[in-house]
C-alpha positions as CSV (number, residue, x, y, z in Angstrom):
1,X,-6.2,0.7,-33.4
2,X,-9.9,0.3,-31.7
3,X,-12.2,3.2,-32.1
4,X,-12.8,5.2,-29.1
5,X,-16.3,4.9,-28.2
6,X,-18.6,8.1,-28.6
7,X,-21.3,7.1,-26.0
8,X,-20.0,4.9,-23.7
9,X,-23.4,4.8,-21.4
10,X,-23.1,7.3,-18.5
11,X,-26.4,8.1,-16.2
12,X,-25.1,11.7,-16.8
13,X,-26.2,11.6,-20.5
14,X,-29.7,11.3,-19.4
15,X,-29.1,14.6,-18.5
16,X,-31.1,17.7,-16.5
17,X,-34.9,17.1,-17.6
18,X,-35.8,19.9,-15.6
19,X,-33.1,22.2,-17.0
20,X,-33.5,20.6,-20.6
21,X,-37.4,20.2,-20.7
22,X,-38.8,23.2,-18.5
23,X,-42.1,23.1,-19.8
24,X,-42.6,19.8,-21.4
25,X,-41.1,17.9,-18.6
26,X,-40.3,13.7,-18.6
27,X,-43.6,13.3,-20.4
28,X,-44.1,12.2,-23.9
29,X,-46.1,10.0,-25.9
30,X,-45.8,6.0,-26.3
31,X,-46.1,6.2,-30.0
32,X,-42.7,8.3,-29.8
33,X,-40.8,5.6,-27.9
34,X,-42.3,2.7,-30.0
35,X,-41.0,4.7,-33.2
36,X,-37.6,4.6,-31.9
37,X,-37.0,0.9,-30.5
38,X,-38.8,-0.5,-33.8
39,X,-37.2,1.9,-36.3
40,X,-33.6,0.7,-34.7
41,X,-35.1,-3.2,-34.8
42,X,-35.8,-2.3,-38.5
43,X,-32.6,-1.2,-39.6
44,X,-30.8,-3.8,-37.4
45,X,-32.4,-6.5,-38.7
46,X,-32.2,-5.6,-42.2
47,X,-28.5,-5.3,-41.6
48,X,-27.2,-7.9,-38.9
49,X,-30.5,-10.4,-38.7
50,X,-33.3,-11.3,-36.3
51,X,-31.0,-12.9,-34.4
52,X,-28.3,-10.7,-33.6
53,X,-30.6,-7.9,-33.4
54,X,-32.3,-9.6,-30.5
55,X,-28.8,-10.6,-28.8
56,X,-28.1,-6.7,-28.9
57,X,-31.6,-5.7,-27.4
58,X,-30.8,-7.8,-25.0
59,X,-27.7,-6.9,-24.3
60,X,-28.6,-3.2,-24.0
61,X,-31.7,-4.6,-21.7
62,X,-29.2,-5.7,-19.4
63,X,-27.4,-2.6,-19.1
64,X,-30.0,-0.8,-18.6
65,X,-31.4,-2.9,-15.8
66,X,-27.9,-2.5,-14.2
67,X,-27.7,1.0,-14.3
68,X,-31.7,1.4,-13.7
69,X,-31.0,-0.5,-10.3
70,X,-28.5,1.6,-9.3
71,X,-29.3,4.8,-9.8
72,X,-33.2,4.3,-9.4
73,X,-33.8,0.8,-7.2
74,X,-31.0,1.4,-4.8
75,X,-29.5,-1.3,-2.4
76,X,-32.1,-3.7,-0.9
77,X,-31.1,-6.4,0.9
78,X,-34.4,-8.5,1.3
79,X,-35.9,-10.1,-2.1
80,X,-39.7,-8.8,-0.7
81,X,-38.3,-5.2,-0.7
82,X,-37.1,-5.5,-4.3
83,X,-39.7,-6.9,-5.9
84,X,-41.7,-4.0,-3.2
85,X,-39.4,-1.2,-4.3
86,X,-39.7,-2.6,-8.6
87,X,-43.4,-2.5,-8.4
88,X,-43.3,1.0,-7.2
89,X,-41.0,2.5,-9.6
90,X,-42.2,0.3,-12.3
91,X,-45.9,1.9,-11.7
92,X,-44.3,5.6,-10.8
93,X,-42.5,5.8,-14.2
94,X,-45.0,4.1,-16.2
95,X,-43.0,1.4,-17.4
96,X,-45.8,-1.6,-16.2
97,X,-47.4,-3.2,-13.9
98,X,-45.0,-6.0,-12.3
99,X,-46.1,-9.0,-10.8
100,X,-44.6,-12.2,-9.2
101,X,-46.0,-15.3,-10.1
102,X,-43.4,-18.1,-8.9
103,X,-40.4,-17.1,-6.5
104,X,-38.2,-20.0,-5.5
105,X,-35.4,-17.9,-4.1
106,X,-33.0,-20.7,-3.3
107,X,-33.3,-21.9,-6.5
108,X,-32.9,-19.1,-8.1
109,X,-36.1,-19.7,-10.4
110,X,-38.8,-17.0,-10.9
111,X,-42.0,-16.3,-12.9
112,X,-42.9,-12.5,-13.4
113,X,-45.3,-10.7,-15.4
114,X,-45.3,-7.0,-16.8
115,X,-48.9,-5.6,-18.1
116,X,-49.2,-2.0,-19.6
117,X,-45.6,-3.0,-21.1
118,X,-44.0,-0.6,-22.7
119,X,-42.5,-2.3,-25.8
120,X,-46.1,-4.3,-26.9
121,X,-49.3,-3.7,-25.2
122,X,-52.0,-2.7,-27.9
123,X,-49.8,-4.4,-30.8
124,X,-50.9,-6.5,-33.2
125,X,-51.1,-10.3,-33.0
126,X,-47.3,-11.2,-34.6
127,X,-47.0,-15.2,-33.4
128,X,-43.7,-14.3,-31.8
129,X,-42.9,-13.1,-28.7
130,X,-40.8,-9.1,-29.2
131,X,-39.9,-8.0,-25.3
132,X,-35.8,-9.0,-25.8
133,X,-34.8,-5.5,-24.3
134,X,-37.3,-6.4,-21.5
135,X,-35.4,-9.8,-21.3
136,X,-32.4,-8.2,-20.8
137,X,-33.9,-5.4,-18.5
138,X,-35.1,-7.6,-16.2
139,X,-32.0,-9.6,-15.9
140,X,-29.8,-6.9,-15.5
141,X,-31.7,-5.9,-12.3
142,X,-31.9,-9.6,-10.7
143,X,-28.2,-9.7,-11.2
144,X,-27.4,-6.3,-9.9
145,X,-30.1,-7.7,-6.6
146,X,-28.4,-11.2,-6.6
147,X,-25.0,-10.9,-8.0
148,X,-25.6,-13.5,-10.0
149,X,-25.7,-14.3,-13.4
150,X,-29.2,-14.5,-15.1
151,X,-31.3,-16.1,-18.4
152,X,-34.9,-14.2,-18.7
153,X,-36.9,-15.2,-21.8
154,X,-40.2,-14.0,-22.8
155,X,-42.9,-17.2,-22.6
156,X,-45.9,-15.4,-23.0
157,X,-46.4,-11.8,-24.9
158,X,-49.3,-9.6,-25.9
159,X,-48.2,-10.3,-29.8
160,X,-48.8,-14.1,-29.4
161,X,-51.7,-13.2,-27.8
162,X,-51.3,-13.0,-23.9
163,X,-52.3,-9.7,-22.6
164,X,-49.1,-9.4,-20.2
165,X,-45.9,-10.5,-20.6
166,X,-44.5,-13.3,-18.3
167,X,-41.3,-14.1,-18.2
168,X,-39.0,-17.2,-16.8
169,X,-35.8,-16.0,-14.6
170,X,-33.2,-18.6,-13.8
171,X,-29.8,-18.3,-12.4
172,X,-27.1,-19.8,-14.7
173,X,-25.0,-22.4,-13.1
C-alpha cells in the first residue's frame, strides 16, 4: 500500500500572508531563502547525488512554474503579452530581471536571461552552473503558455562567472 502524500502542492498552502504575517508582511531576507534551497541541496545530495538532486529541483521548478502561471501569470494568448506580463511580475515580486534574447516562436527555440536571480547572484565563482529549480521554473511556465513540452538548461550562470543567467528553451519533439 502507497503512502498517502502529506503535501500534495496546493496554492492554498501558501496560505493568508496578511492574516498569517500582519506586521511582517511577504518580506524577508535573501539570505533566509538561500539557507533553505541550499540546506535541502545539501542533504539531498549527500543522500541521493548531484544528479538526482538536480532532476528533483527541477522537477519542483516545473511545478512551480505551472502553478506560478496560473495563479499569478493568468491566460495570455499572445507570446509579447507573456513575456510583457513575466517581466512585470518577475520585477514586482523580486524574483529578477527577465529578458529575451532570441525568440523563434515557430520553432519553439528561445534565449532568456534572469539578472538579480534569486538562487545565485552575489555567489561565489563555483565552475558549474546551480539555477536547476530555475530550469524547471521556467519550463513549467512556457509549457503552461504553449502547451507544450519544454527542455531549459542553464548555459551561462553568475557561479561560472556570467553575471545573469541565460538560459536555452526548446520544445521537445
Amino acid at each position: 500500500m502507497a503512502e498517502e502524500m502529506r503535501y500534495r502542492f496546493s496554492w492554498d498552502l501558501l496560505g493568508d500572508i496578511g492574516l498569517g504575517r500582519p506586521n511582517m508582511g511577504p518580506q524577508m531576507r535573501l539570505e533566509v531563502y538561500r539557507l533553505m534551497q541550499f540546506c535541502f541541496r545539501d542533504v539531498m545530495e549527500r543522500q541521493l547525488g548531484s544528479e538526482r538532486t538536480d532532476a528533483i529541483f527541477r522537477d519542483a521548478g516545473r511545478l512551480a512554474g505551472e502553478q506560478f502561471y496560473q495563479n499569478v501569470v493568468g491566460e495570455v494568448s499572445r507570446f509579447e503579452d507573456f513575456i510583457d506580463a513575466l517581466q512585470k511580475v518577475f520585477i514586482d515580486m523580486g524574483i529578477g530581471v527577465l529578458r529575451i534574447e532570441e525568440a523563434d516562436v515557430a520553432a519553439g527555440r528561445f534565449v532568456l536571461t534572469v539578472s538579480e536571480d534569486l538562487d545565485c547572484s552575489g555567489l561565489p565563482e563555483l565552475n558549474y552552473e546551480i539555477c536547476t529549480y530555475d530550469e524547471g521554473f521556467i519550463a513549467g511556465l512556457m509549457e503552461s503558455f504553449t502547451g507544450r513540452r519544454f527542455v531549459v538548461r542553464e548555459v551561462d550562470c553568475w557561479c561560472t562567472g556570467g553575471r545573469t543567467c541565460r538560459f536555452t528553451a526548446e520544445i521537445v519533439s
